[in-house]
C-alpha positions as CSV (number, residue, x, y, z in Angstrom):
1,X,0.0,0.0,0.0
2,X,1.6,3.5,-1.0
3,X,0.3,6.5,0.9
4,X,0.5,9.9,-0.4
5,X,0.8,13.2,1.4
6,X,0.2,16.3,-0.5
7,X,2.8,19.3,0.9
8,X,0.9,22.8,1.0
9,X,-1.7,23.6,-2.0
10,X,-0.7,26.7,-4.5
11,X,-4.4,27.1,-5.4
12,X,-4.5,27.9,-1.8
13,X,-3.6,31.4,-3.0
14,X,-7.3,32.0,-4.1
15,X,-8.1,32.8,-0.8
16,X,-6.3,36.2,-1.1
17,X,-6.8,36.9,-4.4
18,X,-10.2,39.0,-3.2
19,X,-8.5,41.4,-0.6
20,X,-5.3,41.7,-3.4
21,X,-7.7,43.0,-5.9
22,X,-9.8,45.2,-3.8
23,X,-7.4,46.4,-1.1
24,X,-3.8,45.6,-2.8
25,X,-3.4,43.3,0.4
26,X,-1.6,40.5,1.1
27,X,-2.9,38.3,4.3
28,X,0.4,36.7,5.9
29,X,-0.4,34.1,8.3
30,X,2.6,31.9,8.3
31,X,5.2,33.3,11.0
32,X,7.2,35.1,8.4
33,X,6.6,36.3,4.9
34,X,10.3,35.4,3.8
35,X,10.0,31.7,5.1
36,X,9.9,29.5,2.0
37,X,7.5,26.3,2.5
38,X,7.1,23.7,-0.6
39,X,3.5,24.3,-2.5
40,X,2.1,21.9,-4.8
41,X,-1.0,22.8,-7.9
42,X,-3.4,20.0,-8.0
43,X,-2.3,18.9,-11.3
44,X,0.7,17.7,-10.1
45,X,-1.1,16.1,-7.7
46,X,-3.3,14.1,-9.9
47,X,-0.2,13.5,-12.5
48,X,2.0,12.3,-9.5
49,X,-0.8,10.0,-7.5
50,X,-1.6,8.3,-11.2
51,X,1.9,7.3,-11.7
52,X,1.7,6.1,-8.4
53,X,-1.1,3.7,-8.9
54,X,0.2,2.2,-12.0
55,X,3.1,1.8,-10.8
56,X,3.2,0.3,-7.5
57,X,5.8,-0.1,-4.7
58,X,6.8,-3.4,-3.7
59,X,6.2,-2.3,-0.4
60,X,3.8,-0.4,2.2
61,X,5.4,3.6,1.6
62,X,4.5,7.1,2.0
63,X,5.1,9.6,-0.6
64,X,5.5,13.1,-0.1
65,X,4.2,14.8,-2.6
66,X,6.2,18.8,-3.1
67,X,6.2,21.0,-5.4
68,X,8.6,24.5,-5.5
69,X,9.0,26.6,-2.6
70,X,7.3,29.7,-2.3
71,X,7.7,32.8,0.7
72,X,4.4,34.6,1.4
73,X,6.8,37.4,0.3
74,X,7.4,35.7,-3.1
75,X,3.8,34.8,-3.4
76,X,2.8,38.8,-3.2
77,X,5.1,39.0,-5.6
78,X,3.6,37.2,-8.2
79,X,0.0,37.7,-7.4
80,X,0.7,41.4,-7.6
81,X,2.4,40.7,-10.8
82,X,-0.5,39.0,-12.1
83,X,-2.5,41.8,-10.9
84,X,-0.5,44.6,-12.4
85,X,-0.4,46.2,-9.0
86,X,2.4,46.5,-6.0
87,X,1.0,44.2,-3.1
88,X,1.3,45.0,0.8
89,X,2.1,42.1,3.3
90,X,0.0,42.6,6.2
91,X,1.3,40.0,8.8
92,X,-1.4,38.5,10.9
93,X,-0.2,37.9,14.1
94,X,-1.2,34.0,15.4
95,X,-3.3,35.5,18.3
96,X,-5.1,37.2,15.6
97,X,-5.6,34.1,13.3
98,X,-9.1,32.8,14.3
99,X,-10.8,36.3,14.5
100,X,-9.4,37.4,11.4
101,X,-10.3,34.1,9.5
102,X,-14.3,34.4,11.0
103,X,-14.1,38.1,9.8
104,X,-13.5,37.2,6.3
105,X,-16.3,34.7,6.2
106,X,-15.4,31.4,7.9
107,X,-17.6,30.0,10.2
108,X,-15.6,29.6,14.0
109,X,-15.0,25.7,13.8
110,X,-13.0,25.9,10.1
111,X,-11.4,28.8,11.6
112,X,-10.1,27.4,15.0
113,X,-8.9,24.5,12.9
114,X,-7.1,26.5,10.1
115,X,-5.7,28.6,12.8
116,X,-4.6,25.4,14.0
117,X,-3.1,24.3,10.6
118,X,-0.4,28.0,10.8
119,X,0.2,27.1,14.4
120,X,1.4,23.7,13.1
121,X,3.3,25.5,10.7
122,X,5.1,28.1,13.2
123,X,6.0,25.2,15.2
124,X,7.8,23.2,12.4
125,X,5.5,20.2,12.6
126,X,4.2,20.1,9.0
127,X,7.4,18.7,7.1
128,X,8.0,16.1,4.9
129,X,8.9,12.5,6.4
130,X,7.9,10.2,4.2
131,X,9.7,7.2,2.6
132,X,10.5,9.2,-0.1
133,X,9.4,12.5,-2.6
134,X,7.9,12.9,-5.5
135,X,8.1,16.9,-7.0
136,X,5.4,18.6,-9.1
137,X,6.6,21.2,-11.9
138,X,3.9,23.3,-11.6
139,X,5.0,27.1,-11.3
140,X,3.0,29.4,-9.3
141,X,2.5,31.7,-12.3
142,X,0.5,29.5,-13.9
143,X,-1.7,28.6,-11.1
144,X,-2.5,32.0,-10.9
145,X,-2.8,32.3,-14.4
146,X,-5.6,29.5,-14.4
147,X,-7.4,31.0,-11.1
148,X,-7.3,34.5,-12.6
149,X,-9.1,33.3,-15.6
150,X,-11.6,31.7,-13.6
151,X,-12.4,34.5,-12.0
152,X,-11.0,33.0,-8.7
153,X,-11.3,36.3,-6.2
154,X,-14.7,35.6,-4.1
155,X,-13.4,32.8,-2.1
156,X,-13.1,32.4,1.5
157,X,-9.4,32.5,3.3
158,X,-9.9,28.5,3.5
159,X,-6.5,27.0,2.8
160,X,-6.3,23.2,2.0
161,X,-3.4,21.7,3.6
């Protein structure tokens, strides 16, 4: 049996696309906008779970599934590049994290636990410790590109870890 664990999402970046476009904002609420974390697009995802399946381990493994790294910082970056307009990094402090997640729309259960999901993050405990990795390709850029064309910009600061 081969288990596969998905790093951080890079459609997760939806969530802030509304307050980039309407306030030039970027929410930070990892513990610093120049820590890099990997990010994977669900493409790679699906690409990398499929080769998986058809080609199976000879033993039980898990499989961390990354993709590139990205810093909040970089991610403003891009997203305001995409935007044609300068972003600002707002950093969210964690004892801010739940009230700022119900204020932009999530009820307080999914907030608690998403607050939960950066605390995790701030205290190192989401990393990859599989058996092995597996890396996606997928840029950033054209996640965004795909989101933008969507019309991605209404959704709710619900990341998918």
């Amino acid at each position: 049996m081969t288990a596969a664990r998905a790093c951080y999402f890079q459609e997760n970046i939806a969530a802030v696309i509304a307050p980039a476009k309407q306030q030039g904002l970027y929410p930070n609420f990892m513990p610093s906008a120049d820590s890099a974390i990997p990010m994977i697009a669900t493409p790679d995802v699906s690409r990398l779970v499929a080769g998986l399946l058809t080609a199976p381990a000879p033993r039980s493994e898990v499989v961390d599934l990354l993709g590139p790294a990205y810093s909040p910082r970089q991610l403003a970056e891009r997203l305001g590049a995409a935007l044609g307009r300068p972003l600002r990094i707002v950093d969210v402090p964690a004892a801010g994290h739940v009230a700022a997640l119900q204020q932009a729309g999530l009820p307080a259960q999914m907030a608690e636990a998403v607050a939960e999901l950066y605390a995790a993050f701030a205290a190192g405990l989401i990393v990859p410790h599989g058996d092995r990795s597996l890396a996606g390709t997928t840029t950033i850029d054209e996640v965004l590109a795909g989101l933008l064309a969507a019309g991605a910009g209404e959704r709710s600061l619900e990341p998918r870890a």
